[in-house]
N, C-alpha and C positions, 0 to 999 in steps of 0.2 A: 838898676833894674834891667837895662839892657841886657848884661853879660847874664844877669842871674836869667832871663828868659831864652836866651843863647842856648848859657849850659844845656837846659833840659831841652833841646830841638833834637831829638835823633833822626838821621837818612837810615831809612829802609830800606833803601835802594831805588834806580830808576826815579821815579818823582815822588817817593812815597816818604812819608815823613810822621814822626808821635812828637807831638808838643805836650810835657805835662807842667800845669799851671792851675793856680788855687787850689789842688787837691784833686783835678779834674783830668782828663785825657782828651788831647785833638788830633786825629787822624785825617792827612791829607792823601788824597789819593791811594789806599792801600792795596798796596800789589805785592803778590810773591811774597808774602809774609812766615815767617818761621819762626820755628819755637815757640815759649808761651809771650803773649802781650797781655800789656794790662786790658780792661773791656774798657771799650770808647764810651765815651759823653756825645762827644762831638766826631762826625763825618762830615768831612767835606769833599766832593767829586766834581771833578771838573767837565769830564765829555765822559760819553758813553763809550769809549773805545777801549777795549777790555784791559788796556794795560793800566787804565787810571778809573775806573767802574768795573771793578769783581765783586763780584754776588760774592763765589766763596770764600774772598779774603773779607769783604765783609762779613760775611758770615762768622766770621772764627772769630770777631772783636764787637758785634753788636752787643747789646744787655736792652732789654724791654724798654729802660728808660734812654737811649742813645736815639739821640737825632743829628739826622742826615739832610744835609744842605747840597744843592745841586741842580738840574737843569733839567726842562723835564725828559729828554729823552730817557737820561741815565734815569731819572725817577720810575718808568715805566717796571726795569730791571731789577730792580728793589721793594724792600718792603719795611716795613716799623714806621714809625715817625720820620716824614719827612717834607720838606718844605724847598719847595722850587722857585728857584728866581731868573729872572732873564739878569742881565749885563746891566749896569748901574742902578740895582735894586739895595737893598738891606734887609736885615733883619737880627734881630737876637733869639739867640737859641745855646742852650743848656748853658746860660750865666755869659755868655760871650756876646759882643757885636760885631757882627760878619757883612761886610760890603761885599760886592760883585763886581767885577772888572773885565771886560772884554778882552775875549783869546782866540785868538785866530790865525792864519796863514795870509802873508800879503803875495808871496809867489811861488805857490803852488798850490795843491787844492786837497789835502788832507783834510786839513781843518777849517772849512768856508766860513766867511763873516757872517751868512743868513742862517750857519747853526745854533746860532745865542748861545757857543759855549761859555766858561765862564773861566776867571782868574779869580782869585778870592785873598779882601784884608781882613785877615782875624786879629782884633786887638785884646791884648793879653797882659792882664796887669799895667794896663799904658803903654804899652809895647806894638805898633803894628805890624803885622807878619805878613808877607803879600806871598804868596802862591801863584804863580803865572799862569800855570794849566800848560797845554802845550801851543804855544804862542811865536810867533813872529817877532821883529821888533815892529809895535806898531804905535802909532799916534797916540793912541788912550795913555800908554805909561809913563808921558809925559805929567797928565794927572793925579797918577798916582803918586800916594804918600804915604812912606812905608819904612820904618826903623831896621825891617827883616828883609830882606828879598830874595826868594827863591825863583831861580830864573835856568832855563833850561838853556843848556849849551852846545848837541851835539849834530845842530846840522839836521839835515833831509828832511824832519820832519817838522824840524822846528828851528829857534837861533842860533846861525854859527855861533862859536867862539866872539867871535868879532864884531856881530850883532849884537848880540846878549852884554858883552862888556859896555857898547853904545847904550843899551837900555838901561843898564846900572847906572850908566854915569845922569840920563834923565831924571832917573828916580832920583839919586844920591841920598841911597839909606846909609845907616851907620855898618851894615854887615851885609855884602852880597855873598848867597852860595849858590853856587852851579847844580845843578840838578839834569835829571834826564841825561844819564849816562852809565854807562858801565850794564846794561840788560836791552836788550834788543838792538839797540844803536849807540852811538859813542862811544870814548872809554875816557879813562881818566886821563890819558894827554888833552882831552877836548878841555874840562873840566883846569887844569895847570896853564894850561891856555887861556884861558879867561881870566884867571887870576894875576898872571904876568902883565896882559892889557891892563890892569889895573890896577898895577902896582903902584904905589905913591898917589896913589889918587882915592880909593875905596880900598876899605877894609875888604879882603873875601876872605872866608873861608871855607877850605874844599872838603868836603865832607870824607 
């Protein structure tokens, strides 16, 4: 069940990702989206800061019945069904259960702890998918538990390389992949980087 929820995981790019499972669609983060996508079920948004909260990429994948999972700032920005959580909440939404997991900056000040951003597990056919949001390496990840883990790796804004591979090894899912790279900051050597730390140890694969 694992690889079978793998397969269908596409990178968008940057942090943005389409999970399709049960017949359904999950959109994490969408940004910079191109060409046609299938219409979302499920959104999930981490912060308000336009690279991971676009109205108009949302816009291009909403359908009447799509619900949107998020915080309330990014809620503000938005419209249709949507349901706002703070950081160790839950909830089920269009056939899924989605946990909240704290994301934030431990040394610098992008992303403050008093923002209640969020990191998000969507479990999917048994499967848990964790979404980091744009995240530090911090204490909470030691909590989490997560078969998927999408973990950003390029530095400035978020987990070196070298962090991000230390947070992998907390989690110890069956598959980490790097995210947050290749559009605005990082590129793919961040991303080979991460995977190298953790060779023989965790499965990654770079998108």
């Amino acid at each position: 069940m694992l690889d079978n929820v793998y397969k269908n995981l596409t990178w968008l790019g940057h942090s943005s990702f389409r999970l399709a499972a049960a017949g359904k669609n999950i959109y994490f983060d969408p940004f910079q989206l191109s060409g046609v996508l299938p219409p979302a079920d499920l959104i999930v948004v981490s912060h308000d800061h336009y690279d991971h909260c676009s109205p108009e990429d949302i816009a291009k994948i909403r359908k009447e019945t799509t619900v949107i999972v998020t915080e309330p700032q990014s809620a503000q920005k938005l419209s249709g069904e949507i349901i706002s959580l703070a950081p160790g909440e839950s909830c089920e939404a269009a056939g899924f259960q989605i946990e909240t997991v704290a994301s934030y900056n431990t040394n610098k000040n992008f992303h403050p702890k008093g923002n209640s951003w969020l990191g998000f597990v969507v479990t999917v056919e048994g499967v848990r998918v964790y979404h980091a949001g744009d995240s530090d390496y911090i204490p909470e990840m030691k909590e989490v538990k997560a078969d998927i883990a999408l973990l950003p790796v390029s530095g400035t804004y978020v987990m070196t390389p070298e962090e991000a591979a230390q947070a992998a090894i907390d989690i110890n899912p069956a598959i980490a992949v790097p995210m947050h790279f290749g559009s605005i900051v990082g590129s793919s050597a961040d991303a080979e980087r991460f995977a190298a730390l953790l060779e023989g140890k965790i499965r990654v694969e770079v998108p």
